[in-house]
C-alpha positions in Angstrom: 1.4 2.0 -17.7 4.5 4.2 -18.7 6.0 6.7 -17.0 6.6 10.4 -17.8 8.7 13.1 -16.0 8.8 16.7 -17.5 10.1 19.2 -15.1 11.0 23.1 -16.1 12.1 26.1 -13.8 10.3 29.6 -13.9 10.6 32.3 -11.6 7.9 32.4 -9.8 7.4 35.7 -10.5 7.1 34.7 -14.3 4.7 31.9 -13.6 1.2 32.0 -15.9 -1.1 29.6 -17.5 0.9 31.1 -20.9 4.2 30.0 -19.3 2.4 26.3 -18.4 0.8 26.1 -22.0 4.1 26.9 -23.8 5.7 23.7 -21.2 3.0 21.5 -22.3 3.5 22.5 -26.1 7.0 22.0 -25.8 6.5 18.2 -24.2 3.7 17.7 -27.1 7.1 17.6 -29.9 8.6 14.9 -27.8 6.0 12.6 -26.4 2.2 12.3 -26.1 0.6 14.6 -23.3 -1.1 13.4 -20.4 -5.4 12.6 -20.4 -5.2 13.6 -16.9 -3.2 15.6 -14.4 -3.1 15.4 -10.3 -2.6 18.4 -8.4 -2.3 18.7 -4.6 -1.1 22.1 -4.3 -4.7 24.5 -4.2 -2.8 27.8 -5.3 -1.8 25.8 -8.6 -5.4 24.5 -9.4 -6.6 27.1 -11.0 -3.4 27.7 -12.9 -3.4 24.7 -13.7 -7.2 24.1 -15.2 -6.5 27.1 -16.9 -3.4 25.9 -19.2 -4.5 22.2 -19.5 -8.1 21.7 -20.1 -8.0 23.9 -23.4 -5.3 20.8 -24.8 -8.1 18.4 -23.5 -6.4 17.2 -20.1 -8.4 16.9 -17.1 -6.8 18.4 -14.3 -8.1 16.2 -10.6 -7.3 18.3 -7.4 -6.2 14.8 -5.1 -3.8 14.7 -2.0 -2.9 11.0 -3.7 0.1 11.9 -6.2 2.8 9.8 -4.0 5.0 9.8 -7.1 4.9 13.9 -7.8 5.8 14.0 -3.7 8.7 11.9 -3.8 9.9 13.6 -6.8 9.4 17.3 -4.9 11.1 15.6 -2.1 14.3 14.0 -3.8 14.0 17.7 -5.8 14.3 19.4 -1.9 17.3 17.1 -1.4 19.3 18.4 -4.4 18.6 21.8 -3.5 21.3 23.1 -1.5 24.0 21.8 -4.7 21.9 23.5 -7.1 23.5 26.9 -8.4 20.3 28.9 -8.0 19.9 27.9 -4.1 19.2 31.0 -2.1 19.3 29.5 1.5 15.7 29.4 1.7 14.0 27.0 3.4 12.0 24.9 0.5 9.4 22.6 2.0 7.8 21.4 -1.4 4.9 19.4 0.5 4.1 21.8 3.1 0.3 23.8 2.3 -1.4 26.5 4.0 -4.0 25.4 6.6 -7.2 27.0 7.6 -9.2 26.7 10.9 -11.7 24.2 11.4 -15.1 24.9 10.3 -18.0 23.6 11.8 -20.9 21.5 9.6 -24.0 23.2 8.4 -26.6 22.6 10.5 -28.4 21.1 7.5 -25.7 18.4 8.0 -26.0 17.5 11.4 -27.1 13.6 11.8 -29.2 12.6 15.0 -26.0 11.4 17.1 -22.9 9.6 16.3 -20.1 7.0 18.2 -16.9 5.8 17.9 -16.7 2.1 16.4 -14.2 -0.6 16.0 -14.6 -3.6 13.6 -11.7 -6.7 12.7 -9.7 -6.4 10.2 -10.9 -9.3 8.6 -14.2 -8.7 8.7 -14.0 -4.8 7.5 -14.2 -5.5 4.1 -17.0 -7.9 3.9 -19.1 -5.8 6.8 -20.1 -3.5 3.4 -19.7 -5.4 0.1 -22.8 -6.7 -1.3 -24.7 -4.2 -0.4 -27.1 -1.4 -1.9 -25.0 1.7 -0.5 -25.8 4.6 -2.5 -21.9 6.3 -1.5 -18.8 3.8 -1.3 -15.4 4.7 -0.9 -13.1 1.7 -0.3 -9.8 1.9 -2.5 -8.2 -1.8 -2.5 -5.0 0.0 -1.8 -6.6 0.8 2.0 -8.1 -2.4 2.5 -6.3 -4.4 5.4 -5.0 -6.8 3.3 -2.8 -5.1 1.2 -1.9 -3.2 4.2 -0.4 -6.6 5.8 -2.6 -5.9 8.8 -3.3 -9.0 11.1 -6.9 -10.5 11.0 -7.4 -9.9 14.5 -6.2 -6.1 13.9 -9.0 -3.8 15.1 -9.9 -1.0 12.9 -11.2 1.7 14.5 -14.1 3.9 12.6 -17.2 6.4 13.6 -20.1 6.0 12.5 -23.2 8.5 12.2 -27.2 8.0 12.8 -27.7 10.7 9.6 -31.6 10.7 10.5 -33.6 12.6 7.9 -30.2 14.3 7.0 -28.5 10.8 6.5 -28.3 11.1 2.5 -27.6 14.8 2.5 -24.8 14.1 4.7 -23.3 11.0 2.6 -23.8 13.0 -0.5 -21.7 16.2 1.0 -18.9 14.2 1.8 -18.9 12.5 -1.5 -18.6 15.9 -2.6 -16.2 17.2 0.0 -13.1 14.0 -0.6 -12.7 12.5 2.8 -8.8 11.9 4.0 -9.3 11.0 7.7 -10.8 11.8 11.0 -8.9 13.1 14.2 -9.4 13.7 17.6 -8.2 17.1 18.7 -8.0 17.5 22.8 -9.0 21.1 23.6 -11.6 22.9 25.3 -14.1 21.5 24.3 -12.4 18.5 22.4 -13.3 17.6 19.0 -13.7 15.2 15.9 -11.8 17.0 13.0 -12.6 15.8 9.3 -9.8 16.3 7.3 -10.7 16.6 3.2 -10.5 18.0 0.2 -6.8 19.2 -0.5 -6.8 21.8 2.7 -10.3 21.6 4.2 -10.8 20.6 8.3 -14.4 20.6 9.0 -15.8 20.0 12.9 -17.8 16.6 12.9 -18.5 17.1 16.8 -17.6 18.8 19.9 -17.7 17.1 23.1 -16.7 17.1 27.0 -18.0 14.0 28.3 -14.7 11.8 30.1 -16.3 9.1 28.4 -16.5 10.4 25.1 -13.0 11.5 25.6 -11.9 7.9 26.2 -13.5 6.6 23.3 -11.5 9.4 21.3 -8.5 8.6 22.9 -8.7 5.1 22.4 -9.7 5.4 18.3 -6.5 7.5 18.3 -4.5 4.4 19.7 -6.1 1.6 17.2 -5.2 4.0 14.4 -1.6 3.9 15.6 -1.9 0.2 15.8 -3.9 -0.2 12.4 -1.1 2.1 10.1 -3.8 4.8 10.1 -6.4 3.2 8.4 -10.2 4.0 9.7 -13.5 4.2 8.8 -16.7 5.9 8.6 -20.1 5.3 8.1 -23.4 7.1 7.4 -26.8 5.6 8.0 -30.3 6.8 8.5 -30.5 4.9 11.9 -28.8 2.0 14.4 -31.1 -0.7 12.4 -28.1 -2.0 10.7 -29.8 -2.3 7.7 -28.9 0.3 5.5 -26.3 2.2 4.9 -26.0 6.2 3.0 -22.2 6.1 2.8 -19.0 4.2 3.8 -15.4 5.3 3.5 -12.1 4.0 4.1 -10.0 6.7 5.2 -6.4 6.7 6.2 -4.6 9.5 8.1 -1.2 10.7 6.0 2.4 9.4 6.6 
């Protein structure tokens, strides 16, 4: 695949989906324009979808643009040599976060439990099977990680119940990024998705509970932030609504 980098200044205050289609139009006398383009940022989404998809490129709302990030970051770097630097602090990665929101009740599964399974035995604990909702890039999969066989990957997994499909299907929807355990009062099991979005999987007290948090936590250090989660009707074993791998951000 080739590579393309087109960057242009604007005030912000001068910044439209005019400003963006008169870039793009520009960029279309030099080189072919993009099929597709990543955003991160959910303030420039709509901007975005408003200049591009009437030239026919898709825009994809994704945290994964590594290359645009290193780019902003090199960019933030430069800076303080550039003649427009206003001593600012510019934090090009840096987004707006809001509170944790708890699941819909229509979402809630019958229980759910921390997990753990080898790294060698992650992958094949899901392929070849009839699971309506998969989620398992190769570029998370322990081995091109470098993780040792022996690695344990630490995951939670959900007894959906009746809800077990609704579930899988809303966090198809929703873009899964990871899963964290926030200490408070009471503590809690934070899904992280979408571009912004933290959504409350669970509440809990119990020490034990707490362990088991505290100790997924730990593997996640040890596995580079790769984790897991799984949706199923029941403990059976059987079947499965939805898998993911997820993997906390660097």
């Amino acid at each position: 695949a080739g590579s393309l980098r087109y960057s242009a200044v604007c005030p912000q205050p001068k910044v439209s989906a005019d400003w963006l289609v008169m870039q793009l139009q520009q960029l279309a006398t030099k080189t072919a324009l993009p099929k597709q383009m990543r955003v991160f940022r959910p303030q420039t989404l709509h901007l975005l979808k408003s200049a591009c998809e009437p030239l026919g490129i898709a825009v994809e709302p994704t945290r994964r643009t590594p290359t645009v990030k290193r780019w902003l970051l090199d960019r933030a770097r430069e800076y303080p040599t550039l003649p427009n630097y206003t001593r600012q602090p510019y934090q090009p990665l840096d987004l707006d976060r809001p509170p944790p929101v708890p699941l819909a009740e229509n979402l809630w599964g019958d229980r759910w439990r921390f997990a753990s399974l080898p790294a060698a035995e992650l992958a094949d604990a899901f392929t070849g099977r009839m699971i309506p909702v998969v989620d398992m890039p190769d570029d998370r999969l322990p081995l091109k990680l470098g993780l040792a066989s022996t690695t344990a990957v630490p995951g939670v997994v959900i007894d959906g119940g009746r809800q077990s499909m609704r579930l899988a299907r809303w966090l198809q929807a929703s873009h899964p990024v990871s899963l964290q355990y926030i200490p408070g009062a009471p503590d809690g099991l934070i899904l992280d998705a979408g571009l912004v979005d933290l959504w409350v999987v669970a509440t809990f007290e119990d020490p034990d509970v707490k362990r088991s948090a505290a100790e997924f936590e730990r593997r996640k250090q040890a596995s580079q932030g790769l984790h897991f989660l799984v949706v199923q009707p029941d403990d059976s074993g059987m079947t499965y609504s939805g898998v993911w791998l997820l993997k906390s951000e660097e």
